[in-house]
C-alpha positions in Angstrom: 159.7 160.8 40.3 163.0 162.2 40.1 165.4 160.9 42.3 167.8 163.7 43.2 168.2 165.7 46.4 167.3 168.7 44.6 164.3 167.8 42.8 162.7 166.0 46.0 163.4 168.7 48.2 161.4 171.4 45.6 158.8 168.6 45.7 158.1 168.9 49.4 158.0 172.5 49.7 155.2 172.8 46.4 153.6 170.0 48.1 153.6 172.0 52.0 155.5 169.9 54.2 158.6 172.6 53.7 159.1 176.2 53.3 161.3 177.7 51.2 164.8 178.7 52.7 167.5 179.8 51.3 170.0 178.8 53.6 168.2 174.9 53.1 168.3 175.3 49.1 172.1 176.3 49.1 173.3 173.2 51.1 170.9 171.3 48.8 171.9 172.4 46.0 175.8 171.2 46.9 174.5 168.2 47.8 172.7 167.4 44.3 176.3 167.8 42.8 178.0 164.9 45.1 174.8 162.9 44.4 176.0 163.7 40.4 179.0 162.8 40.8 177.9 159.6 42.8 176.1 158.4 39.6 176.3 154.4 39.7 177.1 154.6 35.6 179.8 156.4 36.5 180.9 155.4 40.5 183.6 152.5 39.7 185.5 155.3 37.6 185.2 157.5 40.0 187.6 155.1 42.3 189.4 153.4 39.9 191.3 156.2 38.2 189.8 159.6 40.1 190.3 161.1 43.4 187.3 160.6 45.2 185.1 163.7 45.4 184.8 166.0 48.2 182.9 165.4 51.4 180.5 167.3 52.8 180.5 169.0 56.5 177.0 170.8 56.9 177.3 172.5 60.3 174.4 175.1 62.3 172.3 175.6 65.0 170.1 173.5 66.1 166.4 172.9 64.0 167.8 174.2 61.0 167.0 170.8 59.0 170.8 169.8 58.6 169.4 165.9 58.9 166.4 166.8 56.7 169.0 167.4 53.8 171.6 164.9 54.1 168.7 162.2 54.7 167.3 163.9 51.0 170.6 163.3 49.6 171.4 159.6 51.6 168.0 158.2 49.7 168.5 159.1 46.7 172.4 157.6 46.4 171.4 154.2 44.6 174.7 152.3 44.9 174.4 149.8 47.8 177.9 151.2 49.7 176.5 153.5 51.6 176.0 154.1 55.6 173.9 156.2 57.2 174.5 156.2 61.4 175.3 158.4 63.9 178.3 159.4 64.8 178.6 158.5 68.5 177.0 154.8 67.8 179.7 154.9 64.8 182.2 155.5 67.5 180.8 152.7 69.6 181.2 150.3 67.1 184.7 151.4 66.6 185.7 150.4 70.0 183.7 147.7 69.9 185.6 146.2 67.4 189.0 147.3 68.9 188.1 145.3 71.3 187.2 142.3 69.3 190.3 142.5 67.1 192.5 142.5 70.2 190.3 139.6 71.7 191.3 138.0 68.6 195.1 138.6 68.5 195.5 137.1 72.2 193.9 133.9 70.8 196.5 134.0 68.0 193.8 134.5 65.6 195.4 137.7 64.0 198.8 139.4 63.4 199.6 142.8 64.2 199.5 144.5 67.2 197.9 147.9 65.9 194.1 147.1 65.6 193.2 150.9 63.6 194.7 149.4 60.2 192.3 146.5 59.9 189.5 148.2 62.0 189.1 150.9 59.5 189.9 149.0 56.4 186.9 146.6 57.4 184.6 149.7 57.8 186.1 151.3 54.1 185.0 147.8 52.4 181.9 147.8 54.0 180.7 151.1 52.7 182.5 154.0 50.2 179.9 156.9 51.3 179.3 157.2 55.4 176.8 159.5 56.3 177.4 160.9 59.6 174.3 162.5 62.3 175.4 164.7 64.8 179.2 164.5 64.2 181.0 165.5 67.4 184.1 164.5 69.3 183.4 164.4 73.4 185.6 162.3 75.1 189.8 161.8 74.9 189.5 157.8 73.4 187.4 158.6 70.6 189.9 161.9 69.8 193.0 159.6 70.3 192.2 157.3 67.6 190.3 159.5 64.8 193.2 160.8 63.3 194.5 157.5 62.3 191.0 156.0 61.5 190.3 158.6 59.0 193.5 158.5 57.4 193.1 154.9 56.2 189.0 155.4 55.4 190.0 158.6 53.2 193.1 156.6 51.5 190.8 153.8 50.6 188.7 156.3 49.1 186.0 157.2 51.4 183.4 159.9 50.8 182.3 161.9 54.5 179.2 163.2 54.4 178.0 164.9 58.0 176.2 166.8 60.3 177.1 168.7 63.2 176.0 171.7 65.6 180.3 172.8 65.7 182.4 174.1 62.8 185.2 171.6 61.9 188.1 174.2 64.0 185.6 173.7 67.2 185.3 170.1 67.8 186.5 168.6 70.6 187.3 171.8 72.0 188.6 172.0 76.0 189.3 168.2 75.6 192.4 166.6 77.5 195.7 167.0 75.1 193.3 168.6 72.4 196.9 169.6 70.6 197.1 166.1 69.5 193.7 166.0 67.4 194.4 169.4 65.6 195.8 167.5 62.9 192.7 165.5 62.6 190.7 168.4 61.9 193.1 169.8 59.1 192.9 166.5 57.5 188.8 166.6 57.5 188.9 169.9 56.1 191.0 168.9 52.8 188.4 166.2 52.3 185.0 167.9 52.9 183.7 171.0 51.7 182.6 172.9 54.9 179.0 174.5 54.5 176.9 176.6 57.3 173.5 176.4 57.0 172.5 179.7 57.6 168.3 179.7 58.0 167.2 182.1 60.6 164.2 179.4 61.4 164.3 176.6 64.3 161.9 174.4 62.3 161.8 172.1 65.5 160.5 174.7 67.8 158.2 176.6 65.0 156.4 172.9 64.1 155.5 172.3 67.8 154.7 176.3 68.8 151.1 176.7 69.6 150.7 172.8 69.1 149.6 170.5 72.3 151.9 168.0 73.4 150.2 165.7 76.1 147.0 163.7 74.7 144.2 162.4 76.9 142.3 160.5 77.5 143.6 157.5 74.6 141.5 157.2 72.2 140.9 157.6 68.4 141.4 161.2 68.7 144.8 160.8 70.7 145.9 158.2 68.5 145.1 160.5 65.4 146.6 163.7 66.9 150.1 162.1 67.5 149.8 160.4 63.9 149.6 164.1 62.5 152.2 165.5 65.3 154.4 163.0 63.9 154.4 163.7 60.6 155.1 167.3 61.4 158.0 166.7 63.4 159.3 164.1 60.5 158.6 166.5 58.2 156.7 163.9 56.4 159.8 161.5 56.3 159.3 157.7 55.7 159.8 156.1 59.3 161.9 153.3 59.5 162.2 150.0 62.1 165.6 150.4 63.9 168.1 149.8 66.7 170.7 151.4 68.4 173.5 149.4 70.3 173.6 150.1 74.1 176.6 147.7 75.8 176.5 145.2 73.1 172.9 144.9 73.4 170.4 145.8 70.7 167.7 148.8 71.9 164.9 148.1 69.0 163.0 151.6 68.0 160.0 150.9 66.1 159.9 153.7 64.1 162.4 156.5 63.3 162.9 159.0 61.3 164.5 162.7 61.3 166.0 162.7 64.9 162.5 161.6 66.3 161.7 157.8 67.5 158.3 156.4 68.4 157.2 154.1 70.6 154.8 152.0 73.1 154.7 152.8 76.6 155.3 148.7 76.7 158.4 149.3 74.2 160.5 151.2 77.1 158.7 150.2 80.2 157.2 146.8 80.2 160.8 145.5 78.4 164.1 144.8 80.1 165.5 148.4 79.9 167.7 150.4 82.4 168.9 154.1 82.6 171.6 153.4 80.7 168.9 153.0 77.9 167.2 155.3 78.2 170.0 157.6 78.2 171.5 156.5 75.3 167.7 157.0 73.5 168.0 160.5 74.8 171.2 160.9 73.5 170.3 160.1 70.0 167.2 161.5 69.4 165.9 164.8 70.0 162.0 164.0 70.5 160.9 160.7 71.6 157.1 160.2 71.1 155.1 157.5 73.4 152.0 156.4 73.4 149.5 154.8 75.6 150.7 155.8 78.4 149.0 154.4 81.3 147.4 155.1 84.5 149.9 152.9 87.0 149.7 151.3 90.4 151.3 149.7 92.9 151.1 146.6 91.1 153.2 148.1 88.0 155.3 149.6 90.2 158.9 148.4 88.0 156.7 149.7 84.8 156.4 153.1 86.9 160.1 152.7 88.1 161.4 152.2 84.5 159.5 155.5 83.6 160.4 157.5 86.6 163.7 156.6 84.9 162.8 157.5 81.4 161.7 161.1 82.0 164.8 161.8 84.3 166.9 160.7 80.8 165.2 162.8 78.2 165.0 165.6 80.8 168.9 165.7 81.3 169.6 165.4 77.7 166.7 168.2 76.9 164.9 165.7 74.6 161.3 166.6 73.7 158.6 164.2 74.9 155.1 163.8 73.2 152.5 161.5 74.6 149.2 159.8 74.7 148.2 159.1 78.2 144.8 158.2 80.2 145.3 161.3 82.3 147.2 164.8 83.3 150.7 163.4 84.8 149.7 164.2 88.1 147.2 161.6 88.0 149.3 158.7 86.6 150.2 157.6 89.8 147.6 158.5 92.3 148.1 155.3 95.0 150.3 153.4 96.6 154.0 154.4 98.6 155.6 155.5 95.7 153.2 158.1 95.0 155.0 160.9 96.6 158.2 160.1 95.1 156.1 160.3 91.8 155.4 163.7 92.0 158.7 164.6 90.8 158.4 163.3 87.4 154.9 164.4 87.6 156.3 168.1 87.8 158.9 168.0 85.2 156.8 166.3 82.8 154.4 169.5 83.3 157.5 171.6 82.0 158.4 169.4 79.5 155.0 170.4 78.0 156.1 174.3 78.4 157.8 176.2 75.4 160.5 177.7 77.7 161.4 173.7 77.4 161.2 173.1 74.3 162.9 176.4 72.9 166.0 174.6 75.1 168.6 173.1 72.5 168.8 168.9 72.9 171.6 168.1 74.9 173.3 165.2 72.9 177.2 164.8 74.7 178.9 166.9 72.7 179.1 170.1 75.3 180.4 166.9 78.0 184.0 166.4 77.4 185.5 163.7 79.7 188.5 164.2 80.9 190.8 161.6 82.2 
């Protein structure tokens, strides 16, 4: 099968999973010639004695299938130097490593007392091509250091490709001394090509329109209708085993792919998980599937506590939530103290099944600027 962007997106629409869309096929077909001129035969020239190539900045409304296409083109890059992550976990890891390096430099360890330099030239060996999900800029200490990140990762010759709901002149927009990080953005636009996606369809809404959400009772038919809503929503993707890093700590998601993660009832309720958790999973993905949901009691009341939890999470961020459950949420905790208290994650659950929810963008951060 032929490997490139281009000929694997033409494959999915003759096969069904996809439609045809203009606005899809031009960003596509931009795509195919980075992933040309990515060839392994002919990448070490490309860095030795070339400028790198352009970037790529795909921006759009929400459902458009901006991830869809730079996931097409991610896959099919065979040279091992490649990153695919999300921006705000990227940005994490950034600080995190700050951190480290400075930890480092009071133990006498290191020299220097600017830690961007080595930071970013760690992250530039690591990987020539970073693929970036959801690329936005909310709060003033990621802003504050981006302009120097990125100017060492694009001298050592790394390739941006992103994703993001804001044009390039709009990030970070109402954010504390925003005059500072203007010249952040000019140097991102002389290194990507900036592309709108321009499809008049939100294929997130239009594959869960007229389609139930909530399963019951479990079963072999629940089981098999969130298999199939799955591979809708997924667009037929190959899910993955992943994590995200909350804190330092690892969050494991058993399966992933497109924006949607998929898991137990026992994977977020039964483990050691808190609201910051669950927050962060709401942050990062836009549907969140669970199954086996259970009927709970008094006796599971942290298991119903850590849910309570959950659904207050994905409702704040506006993630979408399908599920396979023994019963209506009204019914999933019928006795005990706590029941009354339930009955307010009983009701939002109800209109998280409604389509005036789900026609509601996801709420990721990147509307919350923090100002300090």
């Amino acid at each position: 099968m032929n490997s490139e962007p281009l000929a694997k997106y033409n494959a999915l629409i003759e096969s069904g999973i996809l439609q045809p869309d203009i606005g899809q096929a031009d960003v596509v077909a931009r795509l195919n010639s980075l992933h040309d001129a990515l060839k392994p035969t002919g990448l070490s020239q490309i860095f030795k004695k070339n400028p790198s190539p352009r970037g790529i900045y795909i921006y759009g409304d929400v459902g458009r299938g901006k991830s869809m296409l730079m996931d097409l083109f991610y896959e099919s890059i065979t040279d091992q130097r490649k990153r695919r992550v999300h921006f705000h976990a990227f940005m994490q890891e950034v600080h995190d490593r700050i951190h480290h390096y400075r930890q480092q430099l009071k133990q006498g360890l290191v020299r220097g007392d600017d830690p961007i330099p080595p930071v970013a030239s760690a992250l530039a060996k690591s990987a020539r091509l970073l693929c970036f999900d959801e690329f936005q800029v909310k709060d003033i200490a990621d802003a504050s250091i981006l302009g120097r990140l990125f100017e060492v990762l694009f001298s050592a010759g790394v390739i941006v490709v992103a994703t993001s709901n804001r044009i390039p002149d709009e990030l970070y927009q109402g954010g504390l001394n925003r005059h500072r990080f203007l010249p952040f953005i000019d140097s991102l636009k002389t290194r990507v090509d900036v592309l709108y996606l321009d499809s008049p369809t939100d294929y997130r809404l239009d594959r869960l329109k007229g389609y139930p959400v909530w399963f019951k009772p479990l079963g072999s038919f629940a089981r098999s209708e969130m298999n199939n809503a799955f591979i809708r929503m997924t667009g037929g993707a190959e899910a993955k085993r992943t994590n995200i890093k909350v804190k330092g700590r690892e969050v494991i998601i058993p399966s992933s792919a497109q924006g949607v993660a998929r898991f137990e009832f026992t994977d977020l309720c039964a483990a050691n998980l808190g609201v910051v958790d669950y927050l962060e999973l709401a942050r990062t993905f836009h549907t969140i599937f669970i199954d086996n949901i259970p009927v709970l009691s008094p006796e599971r009341r942290n298991e119903a506590i850590r849910f309570v939890n959950l659904i207050d999470a994905l409702y704040e961020h506006k993630a979408k939530l399908l599920a396979s459950a023994e019963a209506e949420p009204s019914e999933l905790y019928p006795l005990g103290d706590s029941a009354f208290e339930f009955r307010r994650t009983a009701s939002r659950l109800h209109e998280m099944q409604s389509e005036d929810y789900f026609s509601l963008g996801h709420n990721s951060g990147a509307d919350m600027i923090e100002e300090v």
